[in-house]
C-alpha positions as CSV (number, residue, x, y, z in Angstrom):
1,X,79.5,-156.8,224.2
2,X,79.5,-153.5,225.1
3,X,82.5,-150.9,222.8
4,X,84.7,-150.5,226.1
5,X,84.4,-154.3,226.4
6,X,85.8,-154.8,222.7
7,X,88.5,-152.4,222.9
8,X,89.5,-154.3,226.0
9,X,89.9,-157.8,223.9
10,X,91.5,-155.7,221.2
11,X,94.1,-154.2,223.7
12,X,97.5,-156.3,222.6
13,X,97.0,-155.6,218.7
14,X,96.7,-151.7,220.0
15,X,100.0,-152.7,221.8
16,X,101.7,-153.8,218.9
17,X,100.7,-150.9,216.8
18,X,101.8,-148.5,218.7
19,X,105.3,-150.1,219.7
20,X,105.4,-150.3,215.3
21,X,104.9,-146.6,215.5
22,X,107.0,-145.6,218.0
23,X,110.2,-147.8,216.8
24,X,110.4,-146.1,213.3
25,X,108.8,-142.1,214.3
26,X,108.7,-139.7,211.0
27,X,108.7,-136.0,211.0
28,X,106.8,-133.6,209.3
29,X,104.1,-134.3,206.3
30,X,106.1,-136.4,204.9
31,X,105.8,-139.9,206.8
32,X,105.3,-143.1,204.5
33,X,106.3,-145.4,207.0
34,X,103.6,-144.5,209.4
35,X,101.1,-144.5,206.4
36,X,102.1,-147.6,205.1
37,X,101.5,-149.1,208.9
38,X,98.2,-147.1,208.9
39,X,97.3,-149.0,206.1
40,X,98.0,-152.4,207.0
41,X,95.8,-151.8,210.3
42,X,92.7,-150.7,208.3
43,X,93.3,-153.6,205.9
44,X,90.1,-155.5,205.3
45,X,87.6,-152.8,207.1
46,X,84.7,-151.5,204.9
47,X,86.4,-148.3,204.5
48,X,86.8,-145.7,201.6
49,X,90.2,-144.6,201.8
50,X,92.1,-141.9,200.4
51,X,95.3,-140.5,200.4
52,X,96.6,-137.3,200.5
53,X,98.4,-135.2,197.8
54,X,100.4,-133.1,199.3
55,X,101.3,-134.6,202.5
56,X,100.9,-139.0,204.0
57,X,97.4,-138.5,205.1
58,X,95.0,-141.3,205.5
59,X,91.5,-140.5,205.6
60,X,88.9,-143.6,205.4
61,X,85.3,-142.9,205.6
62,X,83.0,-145.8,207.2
63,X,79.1,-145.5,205.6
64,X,76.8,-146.4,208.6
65,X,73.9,-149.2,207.5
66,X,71.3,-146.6,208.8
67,X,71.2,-143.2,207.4
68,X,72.6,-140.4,209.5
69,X,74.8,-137.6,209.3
70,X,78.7,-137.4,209.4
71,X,80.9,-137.2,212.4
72,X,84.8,-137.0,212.2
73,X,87.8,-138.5,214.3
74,X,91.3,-137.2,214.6
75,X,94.2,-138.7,215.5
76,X,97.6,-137.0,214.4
77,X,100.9,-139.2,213.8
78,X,103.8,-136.9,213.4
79,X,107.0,-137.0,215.6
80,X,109.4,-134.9,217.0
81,X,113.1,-133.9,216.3
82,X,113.8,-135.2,219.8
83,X,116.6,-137.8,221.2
84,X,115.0,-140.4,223.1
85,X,117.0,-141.3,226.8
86,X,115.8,-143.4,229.2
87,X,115.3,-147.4,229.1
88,X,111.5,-147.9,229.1
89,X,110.4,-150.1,225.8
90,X,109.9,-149.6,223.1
91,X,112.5,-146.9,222.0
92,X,113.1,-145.4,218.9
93,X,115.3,-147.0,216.5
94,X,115.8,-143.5,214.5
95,X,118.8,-141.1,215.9
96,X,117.1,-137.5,216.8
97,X,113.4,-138.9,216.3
98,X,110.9,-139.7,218.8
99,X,107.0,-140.1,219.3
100,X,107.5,-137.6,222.5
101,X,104.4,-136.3,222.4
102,X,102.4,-139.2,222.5
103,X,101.1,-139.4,218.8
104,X,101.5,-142.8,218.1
105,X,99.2,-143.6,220.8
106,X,96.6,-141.4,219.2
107,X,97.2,-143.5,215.8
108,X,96.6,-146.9,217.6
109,X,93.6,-145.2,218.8
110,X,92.0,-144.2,216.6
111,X,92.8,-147.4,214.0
112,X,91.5,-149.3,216.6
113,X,87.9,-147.2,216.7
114,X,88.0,-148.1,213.4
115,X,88.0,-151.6,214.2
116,X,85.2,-150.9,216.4
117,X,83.3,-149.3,214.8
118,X,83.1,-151.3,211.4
119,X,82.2,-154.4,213.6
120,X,79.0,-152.3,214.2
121,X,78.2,-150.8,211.2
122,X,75.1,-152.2,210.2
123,X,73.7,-150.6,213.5
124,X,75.7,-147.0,212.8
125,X,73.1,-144.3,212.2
126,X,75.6,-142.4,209.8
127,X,79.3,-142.2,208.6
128,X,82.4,-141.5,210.5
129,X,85.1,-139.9,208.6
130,X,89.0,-141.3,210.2
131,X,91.4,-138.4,210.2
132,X,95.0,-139.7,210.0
133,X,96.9,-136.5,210.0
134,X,100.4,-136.0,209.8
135,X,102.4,-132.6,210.4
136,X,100.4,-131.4,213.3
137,X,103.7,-130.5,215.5
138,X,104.4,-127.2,213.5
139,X,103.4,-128.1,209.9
140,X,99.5,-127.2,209.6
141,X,98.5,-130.9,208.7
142,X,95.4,-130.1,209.3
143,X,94.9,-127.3,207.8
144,X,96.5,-129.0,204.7
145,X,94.0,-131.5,204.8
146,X,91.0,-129.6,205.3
147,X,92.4,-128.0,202.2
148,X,92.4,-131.2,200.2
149,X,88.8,-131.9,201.7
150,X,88.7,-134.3,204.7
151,X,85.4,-132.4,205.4
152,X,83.7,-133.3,202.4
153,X,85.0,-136.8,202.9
154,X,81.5,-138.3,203.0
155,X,80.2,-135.8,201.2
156,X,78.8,-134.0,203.4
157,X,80.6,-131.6,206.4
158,X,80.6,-133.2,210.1
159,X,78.2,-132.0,212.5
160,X,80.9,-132.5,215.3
161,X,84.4,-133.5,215.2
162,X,87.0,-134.8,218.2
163,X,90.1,-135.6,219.0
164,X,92.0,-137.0,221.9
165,X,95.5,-135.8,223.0
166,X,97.4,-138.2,225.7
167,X,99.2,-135.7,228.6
168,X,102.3,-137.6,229.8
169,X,102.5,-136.1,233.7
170,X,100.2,-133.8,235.8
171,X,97.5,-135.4,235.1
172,X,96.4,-139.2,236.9
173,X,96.8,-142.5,235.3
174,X,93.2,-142.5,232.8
175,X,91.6,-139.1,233.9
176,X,89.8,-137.5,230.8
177,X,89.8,-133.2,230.5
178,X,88.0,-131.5,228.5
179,X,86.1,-128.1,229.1
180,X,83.8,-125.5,227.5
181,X,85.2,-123.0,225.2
182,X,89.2,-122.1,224.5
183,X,91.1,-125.5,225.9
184,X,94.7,-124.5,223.6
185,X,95.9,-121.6,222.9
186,X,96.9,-119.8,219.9
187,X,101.2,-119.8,219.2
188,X,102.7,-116.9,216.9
189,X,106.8,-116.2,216.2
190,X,108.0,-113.2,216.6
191,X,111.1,-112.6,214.6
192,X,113.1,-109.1,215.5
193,X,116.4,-107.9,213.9
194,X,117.4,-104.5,214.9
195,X,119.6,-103.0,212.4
196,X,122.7,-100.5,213.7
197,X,126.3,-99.3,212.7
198,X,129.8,-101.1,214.2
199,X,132.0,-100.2,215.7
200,X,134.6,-100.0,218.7
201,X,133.2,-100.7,221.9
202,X,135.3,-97.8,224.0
203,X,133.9,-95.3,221.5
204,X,130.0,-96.0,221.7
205,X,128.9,-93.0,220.4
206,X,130.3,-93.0,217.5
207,X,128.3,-96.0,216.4
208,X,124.7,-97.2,216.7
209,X,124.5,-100.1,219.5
210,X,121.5,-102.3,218.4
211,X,121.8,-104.5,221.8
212,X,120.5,-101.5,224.2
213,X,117.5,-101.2,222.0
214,X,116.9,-105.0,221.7
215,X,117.2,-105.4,225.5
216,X,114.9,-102.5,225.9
217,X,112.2,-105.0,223.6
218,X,112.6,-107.8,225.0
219,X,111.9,-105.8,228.7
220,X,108.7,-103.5,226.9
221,X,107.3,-106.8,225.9
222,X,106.4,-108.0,229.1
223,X,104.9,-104.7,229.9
224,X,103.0,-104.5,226.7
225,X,101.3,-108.0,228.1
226,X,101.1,-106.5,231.6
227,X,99.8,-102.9,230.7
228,X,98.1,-103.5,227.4
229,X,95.7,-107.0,227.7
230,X,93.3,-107.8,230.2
231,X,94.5,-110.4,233.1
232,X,91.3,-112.4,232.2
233,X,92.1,-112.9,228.7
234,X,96.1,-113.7,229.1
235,X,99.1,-113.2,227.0
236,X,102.5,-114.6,227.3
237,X,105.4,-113.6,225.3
238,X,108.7,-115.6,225.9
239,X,111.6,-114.7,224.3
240,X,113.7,-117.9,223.6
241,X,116.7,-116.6,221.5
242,X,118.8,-113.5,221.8
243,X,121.7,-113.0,219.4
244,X,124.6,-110.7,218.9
245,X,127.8,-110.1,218.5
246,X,131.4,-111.9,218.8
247,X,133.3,-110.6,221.0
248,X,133.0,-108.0,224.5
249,X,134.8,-104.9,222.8
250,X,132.9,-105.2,219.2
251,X,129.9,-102.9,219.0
252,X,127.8,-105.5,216.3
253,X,125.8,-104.2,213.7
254,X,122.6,-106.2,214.4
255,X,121.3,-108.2,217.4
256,X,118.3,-110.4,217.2
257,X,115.9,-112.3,219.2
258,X,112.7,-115.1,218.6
259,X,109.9,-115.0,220.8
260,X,107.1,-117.1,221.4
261,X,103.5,-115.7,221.7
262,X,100.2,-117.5,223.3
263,X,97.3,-116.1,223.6
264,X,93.7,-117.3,224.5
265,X,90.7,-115.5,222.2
266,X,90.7,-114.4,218.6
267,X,90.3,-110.6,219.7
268,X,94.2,-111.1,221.4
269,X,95.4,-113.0,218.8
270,X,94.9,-110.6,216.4
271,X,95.9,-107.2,218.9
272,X,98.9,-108.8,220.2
273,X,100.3,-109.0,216.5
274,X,99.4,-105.1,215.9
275,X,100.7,-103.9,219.3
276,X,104.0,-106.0,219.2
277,X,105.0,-105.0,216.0
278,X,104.4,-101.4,216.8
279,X,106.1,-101.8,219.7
280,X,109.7,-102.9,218.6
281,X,109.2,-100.0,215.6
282,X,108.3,-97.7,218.3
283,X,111.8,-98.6,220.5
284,X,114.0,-98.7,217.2
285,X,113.0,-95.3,215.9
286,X,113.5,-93.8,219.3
287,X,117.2,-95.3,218.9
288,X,117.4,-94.0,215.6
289,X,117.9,-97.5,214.3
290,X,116.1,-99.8,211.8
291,X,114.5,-103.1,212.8
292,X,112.9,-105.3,210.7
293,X,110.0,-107.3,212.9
294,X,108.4,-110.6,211.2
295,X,105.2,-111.7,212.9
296,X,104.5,-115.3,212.4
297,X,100.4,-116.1,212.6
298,X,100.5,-119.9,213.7
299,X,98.0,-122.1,215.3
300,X,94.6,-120.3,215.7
301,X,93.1,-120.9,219.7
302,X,91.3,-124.4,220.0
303,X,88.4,-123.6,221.1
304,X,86.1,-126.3,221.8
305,X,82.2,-125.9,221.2
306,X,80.4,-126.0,224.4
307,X,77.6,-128.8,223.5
308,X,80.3,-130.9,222.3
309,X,82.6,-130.8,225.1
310,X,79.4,-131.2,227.7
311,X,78.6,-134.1,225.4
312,X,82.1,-135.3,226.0
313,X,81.9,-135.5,229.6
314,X,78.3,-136.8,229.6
315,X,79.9,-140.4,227.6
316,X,82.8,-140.4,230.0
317,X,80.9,-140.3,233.0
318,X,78.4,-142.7,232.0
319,X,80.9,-145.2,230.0
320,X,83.6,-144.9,232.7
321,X,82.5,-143.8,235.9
322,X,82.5,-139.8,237.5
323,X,85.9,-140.5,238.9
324,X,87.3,-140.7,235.2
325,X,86.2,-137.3,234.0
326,X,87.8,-133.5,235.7
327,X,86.5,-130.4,233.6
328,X,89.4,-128.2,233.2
329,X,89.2,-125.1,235.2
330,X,91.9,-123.3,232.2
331,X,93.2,-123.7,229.1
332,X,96.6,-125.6,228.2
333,X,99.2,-123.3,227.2
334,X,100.2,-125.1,224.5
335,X,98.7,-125.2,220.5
336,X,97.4,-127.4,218.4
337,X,96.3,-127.3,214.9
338,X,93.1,-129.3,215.7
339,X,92.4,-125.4,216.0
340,X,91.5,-125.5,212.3
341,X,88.8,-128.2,212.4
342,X,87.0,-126.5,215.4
343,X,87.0,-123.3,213.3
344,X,84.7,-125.0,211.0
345,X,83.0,-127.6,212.9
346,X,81.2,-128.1,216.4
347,X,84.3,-130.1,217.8
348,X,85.5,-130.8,221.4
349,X,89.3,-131.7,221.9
350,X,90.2,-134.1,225.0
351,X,93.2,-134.8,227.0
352,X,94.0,-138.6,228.8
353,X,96.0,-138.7,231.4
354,X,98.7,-141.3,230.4
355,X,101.4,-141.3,233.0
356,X,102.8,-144.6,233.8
357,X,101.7,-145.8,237.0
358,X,104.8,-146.2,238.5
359,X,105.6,-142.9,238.1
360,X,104.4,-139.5,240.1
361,X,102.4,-137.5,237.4
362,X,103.4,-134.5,239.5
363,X,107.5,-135.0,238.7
364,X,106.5,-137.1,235.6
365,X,108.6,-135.5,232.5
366,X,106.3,-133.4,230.0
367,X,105.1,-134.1,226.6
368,X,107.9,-133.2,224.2
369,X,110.5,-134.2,227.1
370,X,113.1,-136.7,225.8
371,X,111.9,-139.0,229.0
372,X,108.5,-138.3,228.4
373,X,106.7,-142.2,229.0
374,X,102.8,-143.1,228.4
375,X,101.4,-146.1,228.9
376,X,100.0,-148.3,226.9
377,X,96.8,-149.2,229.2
378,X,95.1,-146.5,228.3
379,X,95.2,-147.5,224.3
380,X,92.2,-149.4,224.7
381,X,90.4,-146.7,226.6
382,X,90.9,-144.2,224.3
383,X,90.0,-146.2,221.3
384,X,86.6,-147.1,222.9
385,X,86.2,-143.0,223.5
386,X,86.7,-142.3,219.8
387,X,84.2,-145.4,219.1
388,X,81.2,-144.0,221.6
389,X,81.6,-140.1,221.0
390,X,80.9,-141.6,217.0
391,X,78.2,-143.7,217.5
392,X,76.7,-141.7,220.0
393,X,76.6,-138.3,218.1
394,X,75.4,-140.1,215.7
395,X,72.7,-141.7,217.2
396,X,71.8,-138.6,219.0
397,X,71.5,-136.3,215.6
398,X,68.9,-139.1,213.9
């Protein structure tokens, strides 16, 4: 029986896992619930498990019969401080909490290529280390992890690491995406408070308005991503807060605003911090007033080794079928700490079209959407990826 054929038989205890998961969704690093169900789905596999210290990993290591090297598979668990609305089972039983980004599908996944694989193990031509991470939206599980050593879980670094990430809409019912190269981009905070005097709102000049000069920002900004960075190696700055003030005759002393900053290589990651600081410095001084600018480094770019993701779509074709695998022609704007694991290990990070059949992908709500849906058919499918990109590499390195 071939692994896709497996997963197929194993596809209501995936169901039930993942309805577990989504009914009781934890935040953060801190998630014992989800461990404890983690657990109780690994029960009774030949696994070395360990847990983590400072956050509720889970990483099990399976030992192959035949000697081999190490491969790793990731599957995050973490929620999101969203509300869910909408009446599709299951639902979340916790106010202001919901799997809406489709992590408790990569749990059952990847439990379930644990299943799978462990029912072959004898014939496994190395180990596969099971990464059960928690705090990837925001929190750097990952990097936490690597930290405490899930890369020397077997005792020896993976050759090649992957991870799958369900998409809610734009993407068909069971498609697999990958590509070559950056797939996520990097995400930074900007933080800028621009420091003036008060006062009476008829007599501006006798004070020092700090709203002019933060407009004036927010505005050079966009140039600086226009005028300063290559069109072919993209930028986007959104600014998503802007504060000051209480009322319309009040000149305020300070006005502040957060911004949001992607970016696509390592070269702009790193210039768009230097330039953007400068920048808002730059507009302040000219105002004669003081601004204090905090520059948040967050998720590094995922960028996905080019063997890895071409051996990616070379098991999709040939497991699934041509029709089930698009290369992505550009990287997703979003960010992902997987970013930390590709830094250090030949790793290729794949999206699944999960959109409920039903339901237009094209008007389908988003990942992180409080009606975002996914649907449970593709459990199995993804499970069997995680099993064949294991054995496979594997296999392929001996």
């Amino acid at each position: 029986m071939s692994l896709r054929e497996s997963a197929a038989d194993m596809r209501d205890e995936l169901i039930r896992l993942r309805h577990a998961l989504h009914r009781e969704p934890e935040l953060g690093l801190d998630l014992p619930r989800t461990q404890e169900k983690v657990l109780t789905a690994l029960d009774g596999l030949p696994l070395e498990v360990r847990l983590g210290r400072g956050l509720s990993s889970v990483t099990a290591v399976l030992r192959g019969g035949l000697p081999g090297p190490t491969v790793l598979l990731r599957g995050d668990m973490d929620a999101l401080p969203v509300s869910e609305r909408g009446d599709a089972a299951p639902v979340s039983r916790l106010d202001g909490r919901m799997h809406a980004c489709g992590h408790d599908l990569h749990t059952s996944m990847l439990a379930g290529a644990a299943h799978l694989l462990s029912a072959r193990r004898d014939r496994l031509a190395g180990n596969v280390v099971f990464m059960f991470q928690p705090g990837e939206e925001g929190h750097r599980g990952a990097k936490i992890m690597i930290d405490e050593g899930v890369l020397d879980a077997a005792g020896e670094w993976p050759v090649a690491a992957y991870a799958l990430h369900v998409i809610s809409s734009v993407l068909p019912n069971g498609l697999f995406i990958t590509r070559k190269g950056p797939i996520m981009a990097a995400a930074d905070k900007l933080v800028v408070t621009v420091r003036g005097a008060g006062g009476h709102g008829s007599a501006p000049h006798l004070a020092k308005d700090p709203i002019p000069a933060a407009c004036e920002m927010v505005l050079a900004l966009q140039s600086m991503v226009t005028r300063g960075f290559d069109v072919f190696d993209p930028v986007v700055v959104t600014v998503g807060t802007f504060h000051a003030g209480t009322v319309d005759n009040v000149i305020p002393e300070e006005a502040r605003f957060e911004a949001t900053i992607r970016s696509f290589s390592a070269a702009s990651h790193e210039r768009v911090r230097e330039r953007a600081v400068a920048l808002v410095e730059g507009v302040a001084s000219a105002h004669g007033l003081d601004v204090e600018a905090v520059f948040d480094m967050g998720y590094p770019v995922t960028v996905n080794d080019g063997a890895e993701a071409g051996f990616v779509g070379e098991t999709v074709r040939e497991v699934y079928g041509e029709e089930r695998f698009a290369e992505a022609p550009q990287p997703f704007t979003g960010a992902e700490d997987f970013s930390y694991v590709c830094d250090r290990v030949p790793s290729a990070f794949v999206a699944l079209g999960a959109c409920p059949p039903e339901l237009d992908p094209r008007r389908a709500a988003y990942n992180h959407s409080p009606q975002a849906r996914f649907d449970d058919a593709v459990l199995a499918d993804g499970a069997a990826l995680y099993a064949e990109l294991a054995a496979r590499r594997l296999s392929a390195a001996g």
